[in-house]
DOLOLO-248586 format. One record per residue: residue in one letter; x, y, z of N, C-alpha, C in turn. Coordinates in Angstrom, 3 decimals. Last residue first. Layout:
// residues N
REC resn      n.x      n.y      n.z     ca.x     ca.y     ca.z      c.x      c.y      c.z
REC    A        X        Y        Z        X        Y        Z        X        Y        Z
...
//
This chain:
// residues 79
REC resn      n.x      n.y      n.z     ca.x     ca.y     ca.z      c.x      c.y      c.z
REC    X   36.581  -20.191  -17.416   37.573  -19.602  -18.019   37.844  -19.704  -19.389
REC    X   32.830  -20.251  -16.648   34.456  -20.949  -17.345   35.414  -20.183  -17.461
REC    X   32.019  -18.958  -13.666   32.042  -18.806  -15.193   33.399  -19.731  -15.306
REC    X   30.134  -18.831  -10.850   31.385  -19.809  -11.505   30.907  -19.219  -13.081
REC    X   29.085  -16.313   -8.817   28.359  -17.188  -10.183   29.731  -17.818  -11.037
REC    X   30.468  -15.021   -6.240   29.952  -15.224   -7.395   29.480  -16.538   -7.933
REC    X   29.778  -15.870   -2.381   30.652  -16.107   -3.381   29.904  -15.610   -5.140
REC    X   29.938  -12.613   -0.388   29.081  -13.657   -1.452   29.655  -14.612   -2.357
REC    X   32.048  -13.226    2.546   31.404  -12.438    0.953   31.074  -13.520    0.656
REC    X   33.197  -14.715    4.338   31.964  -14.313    4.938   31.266  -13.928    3.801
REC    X   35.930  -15.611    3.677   35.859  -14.661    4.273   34.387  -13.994    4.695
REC    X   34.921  -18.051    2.084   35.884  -18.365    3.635   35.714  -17.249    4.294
REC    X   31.866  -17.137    0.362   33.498  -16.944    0.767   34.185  -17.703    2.212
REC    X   28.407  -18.403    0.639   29.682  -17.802    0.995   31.119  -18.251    0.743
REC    X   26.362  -19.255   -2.139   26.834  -19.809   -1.000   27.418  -18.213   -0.165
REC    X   24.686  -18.459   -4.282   26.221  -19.109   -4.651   27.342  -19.469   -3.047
REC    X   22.336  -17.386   -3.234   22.647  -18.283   -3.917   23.892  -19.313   -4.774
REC    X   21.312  -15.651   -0.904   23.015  -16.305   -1.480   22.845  -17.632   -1.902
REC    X   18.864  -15.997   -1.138   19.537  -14.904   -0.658   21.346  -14.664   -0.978
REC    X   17.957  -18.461   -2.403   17.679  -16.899   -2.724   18.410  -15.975   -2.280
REC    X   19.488  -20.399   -0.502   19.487  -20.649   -2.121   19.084  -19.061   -2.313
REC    X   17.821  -19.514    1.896   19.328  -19.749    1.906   19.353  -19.228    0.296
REC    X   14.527  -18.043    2.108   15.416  -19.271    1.054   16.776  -18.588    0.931
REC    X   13.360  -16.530    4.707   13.511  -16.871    3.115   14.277  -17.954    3.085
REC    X   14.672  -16.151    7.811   13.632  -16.031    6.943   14.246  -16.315    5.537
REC    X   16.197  -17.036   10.020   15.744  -18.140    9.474   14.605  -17.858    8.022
REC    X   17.620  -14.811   10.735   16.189  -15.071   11.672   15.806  -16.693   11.361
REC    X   20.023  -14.713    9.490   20.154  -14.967   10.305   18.705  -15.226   11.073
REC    X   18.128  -13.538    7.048   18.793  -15.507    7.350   19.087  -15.758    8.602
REC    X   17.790  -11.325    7.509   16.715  -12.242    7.529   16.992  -13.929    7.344
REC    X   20.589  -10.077    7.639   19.956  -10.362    8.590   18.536  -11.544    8.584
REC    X   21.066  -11.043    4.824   22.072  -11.442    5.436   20.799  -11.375    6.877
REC    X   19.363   -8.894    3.888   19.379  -10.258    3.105   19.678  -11.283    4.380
REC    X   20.410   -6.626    4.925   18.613   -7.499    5.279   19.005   -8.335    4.687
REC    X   22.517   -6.817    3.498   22.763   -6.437    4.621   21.051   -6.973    5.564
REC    X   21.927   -6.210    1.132   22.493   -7.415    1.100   22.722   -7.585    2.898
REC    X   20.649   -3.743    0.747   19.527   -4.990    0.611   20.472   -6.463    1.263
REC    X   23.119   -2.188    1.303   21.908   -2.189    2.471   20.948   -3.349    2.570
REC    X   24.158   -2.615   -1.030   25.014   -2.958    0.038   23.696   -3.406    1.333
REC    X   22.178   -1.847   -2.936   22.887   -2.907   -3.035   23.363   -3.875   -1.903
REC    X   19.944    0.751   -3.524   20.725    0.268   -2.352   21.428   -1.433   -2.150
REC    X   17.792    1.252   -5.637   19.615    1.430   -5.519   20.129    1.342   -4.428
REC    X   15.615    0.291   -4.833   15.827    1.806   -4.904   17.487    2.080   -4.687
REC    X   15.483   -2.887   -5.292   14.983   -2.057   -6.270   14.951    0.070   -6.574
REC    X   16.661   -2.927   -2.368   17.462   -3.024   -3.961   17.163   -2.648   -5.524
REC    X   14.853   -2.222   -0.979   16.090   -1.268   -1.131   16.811   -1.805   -2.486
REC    X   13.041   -4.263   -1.393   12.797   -2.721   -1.843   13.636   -1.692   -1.780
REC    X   14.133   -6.111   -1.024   14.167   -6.530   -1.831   13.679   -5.048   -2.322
REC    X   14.397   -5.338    2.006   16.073   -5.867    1.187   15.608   -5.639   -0.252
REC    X   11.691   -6.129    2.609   12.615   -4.270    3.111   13.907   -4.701    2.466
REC    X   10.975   -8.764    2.262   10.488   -7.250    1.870   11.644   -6.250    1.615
REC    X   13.033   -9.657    3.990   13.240   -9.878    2.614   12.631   -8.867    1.732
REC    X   11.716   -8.346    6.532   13.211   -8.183    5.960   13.330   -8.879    4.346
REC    X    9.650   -9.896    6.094    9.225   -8.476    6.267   10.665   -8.018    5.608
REC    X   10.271  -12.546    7.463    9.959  -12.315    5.864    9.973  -11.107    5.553
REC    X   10.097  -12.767   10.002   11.281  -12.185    9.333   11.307  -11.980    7.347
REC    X    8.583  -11.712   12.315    8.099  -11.686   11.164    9.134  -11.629    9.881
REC    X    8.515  -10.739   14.606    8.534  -11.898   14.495    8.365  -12.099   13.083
REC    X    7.941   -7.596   15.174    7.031   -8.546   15.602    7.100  -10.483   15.610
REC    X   10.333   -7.274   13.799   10.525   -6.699   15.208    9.130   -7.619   15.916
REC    X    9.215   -7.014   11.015   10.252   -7.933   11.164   10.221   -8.265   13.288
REC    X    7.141   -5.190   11.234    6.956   -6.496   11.366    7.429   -7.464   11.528
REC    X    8.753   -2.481   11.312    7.725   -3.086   12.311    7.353   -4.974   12.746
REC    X    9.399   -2.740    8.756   10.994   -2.614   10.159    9.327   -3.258   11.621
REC    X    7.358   -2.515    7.092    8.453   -3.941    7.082    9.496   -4.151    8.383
REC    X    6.851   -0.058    8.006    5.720   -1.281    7.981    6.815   -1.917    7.969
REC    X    9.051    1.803    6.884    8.797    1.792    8.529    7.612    0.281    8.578
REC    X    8.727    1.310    4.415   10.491    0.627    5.162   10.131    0.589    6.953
REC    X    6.708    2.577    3.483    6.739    1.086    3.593    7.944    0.373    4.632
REC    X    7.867    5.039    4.311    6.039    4.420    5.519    6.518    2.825    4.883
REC    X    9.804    5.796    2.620    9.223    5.382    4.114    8.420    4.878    4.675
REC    X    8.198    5.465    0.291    8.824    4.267    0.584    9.164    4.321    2.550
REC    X    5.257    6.126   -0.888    5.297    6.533    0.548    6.283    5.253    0.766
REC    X    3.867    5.855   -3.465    5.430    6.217   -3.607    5.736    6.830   -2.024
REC    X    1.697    4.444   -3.353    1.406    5.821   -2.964    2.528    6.247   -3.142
REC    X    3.016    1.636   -3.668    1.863    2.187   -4.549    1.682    3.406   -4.398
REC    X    3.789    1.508   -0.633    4.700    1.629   -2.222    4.532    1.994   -3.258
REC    X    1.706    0.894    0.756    2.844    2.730    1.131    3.494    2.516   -0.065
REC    X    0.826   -1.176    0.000    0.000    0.000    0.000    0.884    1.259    0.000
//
């Protein structure tokens, strides 16, 4: 509803609400609407937190796993 009205606050404030209620899907929300408003680092950052809750799909969120060092691993291309 707040996204449709171009009210992205009010949506980022609904999704921060619901996550806080138990609701960790809300964070995939709020990741997946920062990424669609150029925020890369920030979506990957809910990404990352809503796993840690147990929300969404491992496979979706990092789908190429992790690094030894914690980073995303990329998408294997041939050489």
């Amino acid at each position: 509803m707040w996204i449709k009205a171009g009210d992205l606050e009010g949506a980022e404030a609904a999704y921060r609400e619901a996550a806080e209620h138990g609701d960790p899907s809300a964070l995939v929300g709020l990741a997946r609407l920062r990424e669609e408003n150029g925020d890369p680092e920030g979506a990957e950052a809910l990404y990352r937190e809503a796993a840690d809750y147990g929300g969404g799909s491992p496979t979706r969120l990092l789908p190429y796993g992790l690094d030894p060092d914690g980073t995303p691993t990329p998408q294997w291309t041939p050489s």
